[in-house]
Each structure stands twice: as C-alpha cells, then as structure tokens.
N, C-alpha and C positions, 0 to 999 in steps of 0.2 A: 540404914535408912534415916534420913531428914526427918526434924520434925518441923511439924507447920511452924509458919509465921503469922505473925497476928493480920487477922483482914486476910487472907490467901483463902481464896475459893475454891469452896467445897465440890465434888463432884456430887453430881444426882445421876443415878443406878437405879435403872429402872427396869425390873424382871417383867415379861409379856408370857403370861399363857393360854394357849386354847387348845381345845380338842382336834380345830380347824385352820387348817395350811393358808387356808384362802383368806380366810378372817385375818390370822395373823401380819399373812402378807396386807391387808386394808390400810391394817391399826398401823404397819410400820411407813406407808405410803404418804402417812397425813403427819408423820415427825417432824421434826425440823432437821433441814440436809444437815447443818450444822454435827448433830447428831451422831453419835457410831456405834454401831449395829454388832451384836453375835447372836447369832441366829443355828442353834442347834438346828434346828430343817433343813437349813441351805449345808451346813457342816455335814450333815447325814447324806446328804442326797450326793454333792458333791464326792466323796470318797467312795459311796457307793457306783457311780458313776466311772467313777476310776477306776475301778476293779475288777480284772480282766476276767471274772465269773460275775461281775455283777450283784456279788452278795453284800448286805449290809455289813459296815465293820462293826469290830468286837468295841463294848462301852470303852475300854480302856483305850484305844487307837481314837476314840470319837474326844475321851476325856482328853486328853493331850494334843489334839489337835484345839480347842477349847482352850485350854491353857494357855497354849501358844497363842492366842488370838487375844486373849486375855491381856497376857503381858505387854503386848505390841500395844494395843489400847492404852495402856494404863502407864504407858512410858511416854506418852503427847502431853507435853506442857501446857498447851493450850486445852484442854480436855477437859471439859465441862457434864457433856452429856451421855449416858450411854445407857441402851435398851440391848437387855441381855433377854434374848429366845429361849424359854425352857423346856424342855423333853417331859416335865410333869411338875406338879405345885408341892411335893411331899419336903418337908418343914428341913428333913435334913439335908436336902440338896441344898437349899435355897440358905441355909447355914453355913455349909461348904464351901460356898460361891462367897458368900461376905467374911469370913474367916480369911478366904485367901486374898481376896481384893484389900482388908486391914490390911496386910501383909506385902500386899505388893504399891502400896502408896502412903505417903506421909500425909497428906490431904484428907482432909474432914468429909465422909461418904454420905448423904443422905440415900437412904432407899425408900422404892416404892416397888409396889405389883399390883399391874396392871390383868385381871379375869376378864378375857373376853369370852361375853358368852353370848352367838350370834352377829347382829348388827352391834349390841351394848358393849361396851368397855364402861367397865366398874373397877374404880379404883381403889385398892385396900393400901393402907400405910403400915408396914413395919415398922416399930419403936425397936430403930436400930441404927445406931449412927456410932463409925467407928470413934474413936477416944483417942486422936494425934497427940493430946498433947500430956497421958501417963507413959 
C-alpha cells in the first residue's frame, strides 16, 4: 500500500443507522449522487431474495459479501464519499469497519455516524481518522 501524498483528499465515511428501513432509505435519498452507498439492508434482502428457500443468509455470507463491496468502493480514484448502512451501532463493529478500510487505502478517512431516529438525523462524530502517513 501507497502512502498519501501531501494535499491528496481524504475520504469521508460516513456510517447511517436506524431501527427503520424507510428512514434509512430517506436519509440515503437526500445524499449527494456523487456519493457511494453499502447498504447492509439492501445486501440482506438481496441474498435473501436469491435463496431458493428464501432464508436469510448466515452473518458470515452477508460479511463477505460487504467486504467485496467494500473493496470495489475503496479501489475508485476519484472516491471522496461514502455512506456505509449498518446492521446495528455496537462500538466493535463500527471498529471492524475502520480497521479494515485503514487497511484497505492509503488515503486520510475521516468518519462520521449518522443516528436516525425518526424524521431527525443527528449527527455524532467519531475522533477517528486513520494515520497514512506512520
């Protein structure tokens, strides 16, 4: 992996959660198209969709599918923004997720997450921004 270069733009990673499918879908309505989207709900639904008994897949079929969507994401040059859909707000996922995205770019991460609760989006900030250049 590359390290940054001086002035190369940081990506902003932006995690969205909510209890509500519909909300989520709102909050991802009013992004900027620019933007690119993983969306655990649509990753569940779709496989589950696919599934010739129609059962939801097992976490680890949903994680790697995720992954793969992950790295396809984070290999666009031009890739500035992205809203990453979460399955739930618990500290070690959302650690998981930015461990690997260090991991998968040389580019300076800023994060955020986004609690929709309802009509509101409230934005909380993570002090967490990977270190390209140790």
């Amino acid at each position: 992996m590359e390290k940054a270069t001086e002035g190369e733009r940081s990506i902003e990673f932006n995690f969205v959660y909510s209890q509500c499918a519909i909300s989520v879908n709102k909050f991802l309505d009013r992004v900027p198209k620019m933007a690119e989207c993983i969306n655990y709900i649509e990753v569940l639904n779709k496989l589950t969709r696919n599934d010739y008994m129609q059962e939801e897949p097992s976490d680890e079929v949903i994680a790697s599918y995720l992954i793969k969507q992950i790295n396809t994401v984070m290999a666009k040059k031009e890739l500035s923004l992205v809203y990453y859909v979460l399955s739930n707000k618990d500290r070690v996922t959302i650690e998981s997720i930015t461990n690997y995205i260090t991991q998968a770019t040389h580019r300076p991460v800023n994060y955020s997450i986004y609690i929709i609760d309802g009509e509101l989006a409230e934005l909380k900030k993570i002090n967490y921004s990977n270190n390209a250049s140790s």
